[in-house]
C-alpha positions as CSV (number, residue, x, y, z in Angstrom):
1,X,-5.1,4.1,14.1
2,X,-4.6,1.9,17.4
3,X,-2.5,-0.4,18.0
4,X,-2.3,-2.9,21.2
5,X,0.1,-3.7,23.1
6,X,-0.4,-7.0,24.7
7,X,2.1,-8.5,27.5
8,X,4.1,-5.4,27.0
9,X,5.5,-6.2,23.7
10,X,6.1,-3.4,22.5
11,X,8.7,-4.7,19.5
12,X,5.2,-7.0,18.1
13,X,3.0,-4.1,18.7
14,X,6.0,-1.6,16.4
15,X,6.7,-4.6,13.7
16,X,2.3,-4.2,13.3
17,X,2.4,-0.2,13.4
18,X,5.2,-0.6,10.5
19,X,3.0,-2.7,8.7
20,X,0.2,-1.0,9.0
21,X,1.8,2.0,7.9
22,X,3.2,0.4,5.0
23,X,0.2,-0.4,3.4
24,X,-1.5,2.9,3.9
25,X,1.2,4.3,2.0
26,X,1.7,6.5,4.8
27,X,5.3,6.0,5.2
28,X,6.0,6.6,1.6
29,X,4.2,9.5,1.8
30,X,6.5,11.2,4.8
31,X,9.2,10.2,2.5
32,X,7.9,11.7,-0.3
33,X,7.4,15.1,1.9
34,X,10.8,15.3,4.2
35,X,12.3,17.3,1.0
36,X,10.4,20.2,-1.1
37,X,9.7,18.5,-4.5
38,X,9.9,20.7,-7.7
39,X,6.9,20.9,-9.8
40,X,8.7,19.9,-12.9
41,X,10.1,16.8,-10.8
42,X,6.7,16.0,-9.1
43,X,4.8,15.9,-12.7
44,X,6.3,13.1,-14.4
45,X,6.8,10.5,-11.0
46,X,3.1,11.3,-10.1
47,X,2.5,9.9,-14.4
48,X,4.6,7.4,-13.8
49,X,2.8,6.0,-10.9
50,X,-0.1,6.7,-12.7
51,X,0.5,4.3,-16.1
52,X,2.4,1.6,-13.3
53,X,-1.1,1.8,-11.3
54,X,-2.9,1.3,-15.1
55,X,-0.4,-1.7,-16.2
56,X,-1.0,-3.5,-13.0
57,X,-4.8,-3.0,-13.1
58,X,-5.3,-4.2,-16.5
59,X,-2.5,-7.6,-15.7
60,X,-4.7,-8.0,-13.1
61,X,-7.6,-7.8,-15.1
62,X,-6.3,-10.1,-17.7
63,X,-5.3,-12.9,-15.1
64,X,-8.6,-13.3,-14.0
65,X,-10.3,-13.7,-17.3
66,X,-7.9,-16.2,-18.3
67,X,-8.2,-17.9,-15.1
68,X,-4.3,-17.6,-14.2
69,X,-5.2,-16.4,-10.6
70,X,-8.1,-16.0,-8.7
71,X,-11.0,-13.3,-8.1
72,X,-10.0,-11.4,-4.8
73,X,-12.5,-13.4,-2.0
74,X,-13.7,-11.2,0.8
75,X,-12.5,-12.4,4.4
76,X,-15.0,-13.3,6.6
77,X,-15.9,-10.9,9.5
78,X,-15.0,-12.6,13.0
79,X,-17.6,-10.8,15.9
């Protein structure tokens, strides 16, 4: 991952690094690993996650066939 810093603004360049970060999930990921997690704890988040992920899918899903919200549109690539 790289990240510029232009004009020396370095809080811009950290405010993008957290936001990158944030939508990798890799910052919830180093939270989730700073502290040992049982296997009987890490079994039921991990299906949790799992039916949230399915729910949101499938209201996703539904929008678009009833029109309530758009199709996802592509951005266009700048050269």
């Amino acid at each position: 991952m790289l990240i510029l810093v232009r004009d020396n603004n370095v809080d811009q360049a950290l405010r993008v690094l957290k936001k990158k970060l944030q939508q990798e999930g890799i910052a919830r990921e180093m939270r989730l690993r700073e502290h040992f997690e049982k296997p009987s704890e890490k079994r039921p988040r991990e299906n949790a996650e799992g039916i949230r992920r399915a729910r949101k899918l499938a209201q996703k899903k539904l929008n678009r066939e009833l029109g309530l919200s758009p199709a996802k549109k592509s951005k266009p690539r700048s050269k």
